[in-house]
Each structure stands twice: as C-alpha cells, then as structure tokens.
N, C-alpha and C positions, 0 to 999 in steps of 0.2 A: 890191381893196384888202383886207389879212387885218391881222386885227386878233390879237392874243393877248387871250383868253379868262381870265381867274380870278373867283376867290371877293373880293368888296367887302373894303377894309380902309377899316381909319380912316381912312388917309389920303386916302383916294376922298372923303370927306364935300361938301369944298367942290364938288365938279364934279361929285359925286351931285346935291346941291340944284339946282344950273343946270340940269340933263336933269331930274328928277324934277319942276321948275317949268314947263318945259317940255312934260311929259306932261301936268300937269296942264292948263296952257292946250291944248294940244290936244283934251282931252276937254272942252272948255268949264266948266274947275274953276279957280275962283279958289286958288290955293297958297294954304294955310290953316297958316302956320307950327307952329300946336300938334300938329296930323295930322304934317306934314313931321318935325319935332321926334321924336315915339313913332315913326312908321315906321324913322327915322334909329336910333334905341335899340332896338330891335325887330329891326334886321339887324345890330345889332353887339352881340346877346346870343346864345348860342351855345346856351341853353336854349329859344329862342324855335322856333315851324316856320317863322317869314317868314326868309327867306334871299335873297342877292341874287348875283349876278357882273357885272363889268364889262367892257365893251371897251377896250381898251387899243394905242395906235397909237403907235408909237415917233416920235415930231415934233411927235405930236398929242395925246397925254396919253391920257384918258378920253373915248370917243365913244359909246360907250352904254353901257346899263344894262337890268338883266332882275330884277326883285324876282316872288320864288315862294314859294308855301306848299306844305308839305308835309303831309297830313293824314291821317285815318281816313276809311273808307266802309263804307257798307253791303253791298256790291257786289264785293268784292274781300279777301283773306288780306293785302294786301299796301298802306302807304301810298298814295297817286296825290298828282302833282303838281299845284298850279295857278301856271302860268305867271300873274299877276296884270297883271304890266307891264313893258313892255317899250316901249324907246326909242331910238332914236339920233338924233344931233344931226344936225338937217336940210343941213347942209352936208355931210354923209358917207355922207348915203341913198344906195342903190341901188348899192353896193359889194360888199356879203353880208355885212354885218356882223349886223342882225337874222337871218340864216341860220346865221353862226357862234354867235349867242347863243343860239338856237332846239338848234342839234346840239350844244353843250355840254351841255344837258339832256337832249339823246336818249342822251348817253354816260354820263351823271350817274344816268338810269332804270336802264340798263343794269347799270352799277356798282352802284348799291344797290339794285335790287329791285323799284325802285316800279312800282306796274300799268301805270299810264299816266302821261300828260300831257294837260292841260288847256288851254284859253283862249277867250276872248271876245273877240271885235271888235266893232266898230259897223260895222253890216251896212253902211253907204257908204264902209267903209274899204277902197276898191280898189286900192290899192296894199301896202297889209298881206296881204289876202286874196290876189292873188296871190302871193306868197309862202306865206300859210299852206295853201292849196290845195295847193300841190306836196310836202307832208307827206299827207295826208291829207281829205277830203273834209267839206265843213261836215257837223256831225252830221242838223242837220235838227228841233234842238230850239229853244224858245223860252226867254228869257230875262224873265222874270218879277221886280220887285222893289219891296217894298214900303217907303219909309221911316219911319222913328219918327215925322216931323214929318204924318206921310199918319193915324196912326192915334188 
C-alpha cells in the first residue's frame, strides 16, 4: 500500500487529532487536550523545530502521522533529528506506510544536512522494532527520565 508523503497542513488537524489520540492511548497516555492543543500550534508555526508530515491515501484521506524535532547538539556541526512520533491507523498497519514515513526523513536529513536521525520505542514494541531494525541497529543505550511531579 504507498501512501504520498507531505509536510502537515491545517487541513490535516481534524484527522491529526484522531491518530495523535490514538498514539497517545497507545503509549498508555490519556489525550490531554491542552498538550494536544500546543503540539497542534507548535506544527503549524513555521518558527517552531516541532514539524510533522502526513500519510495520505487517495480513498482513504490521512493514515498516519510523523511529528519531529529538529535541534542542536553537542556532538555534531550540524542539527539531528528526533523522530518524536510516529503513527498509523491500525487498520492500515503492515503496508509500509511507517516505512514511507521513516524514508521521508532519511531524504529530508539528506536534503538539509542534518547528522542524524533519532527515536525511541518501548522496548516490547515488536512490531515497530522490526521495522526500526531494518534501518539500523538498536543503539544499546538506556533511556532515563525524570518528571517534575518525581522532584
């Protein structure tokens, strides 16, 4: 199934929110409208680094979504990406659509310069990590995080 690939517009919002709601229940996160809301203004500000692109299926409208940050490091001359989230609507898993979303960015590094790319899973995610495997090998580092509510 090949999907066409672009940068989010307004018009995405509504069936951003459905998949973004989505994700969230996935990660066992209750959608928290105010987050939803800023992330939502945060990819439709063009001064912002959160950036997103969509999947787009001619029948089928919008079937995933890919929201990334673009930043500074210490480690590198040049920005690195972090792929943040990444989603498609469980009726149109296992197509290549997370793979077309995934090589958008590798053309996107390419294009503008940036070091790398980035991401995280939750290590029982075996059906993401096969896919993310076939890019590249888990780094092998741990994922450490502390929240405001912890200190």
């Amino acid at each position: 199934m090949t999907a066409d690939i672009r940068k989010i517009e307004t018009r995405d919002e509504s069936r951003w929110r459905q998949l973004w709601d989505g994700y969230c229940l996935f990660y066992e996160r209750e959608p928290a409208p105010k987050v939803s809301d800023y992330t939502w203004r945060r990819l439709m500000d063009a001064g912002s680094p959160v950036h997103g692109i969509v999947a787009e299926r001619a029948g089928d409208g919008v079937i995933g979504i890919a929201n990334y940050i673009i930043h500074e490091n210490t480690s590198t001359l040049t920005p690195i990406c972090y792929l943040q989230d990444l989603f498609v609507d469980p009726k149109m898993r296992a197509g290549g659509v997370g793979k077309q979303l995934i090589d958008w960015l590798m053309a996107e590094m390419k294009t503008q310069g940036w070091s790398r790319i980035y991401w995280n899973t939750r290590e029982n995610n075996y059906r993401a990590r096969g896919l993310y495997d076939k890019y590249t090998p888990h780094s092998g580092f741990l994922r450490y995080v502390v929240s405001n509510s912890q200190v």
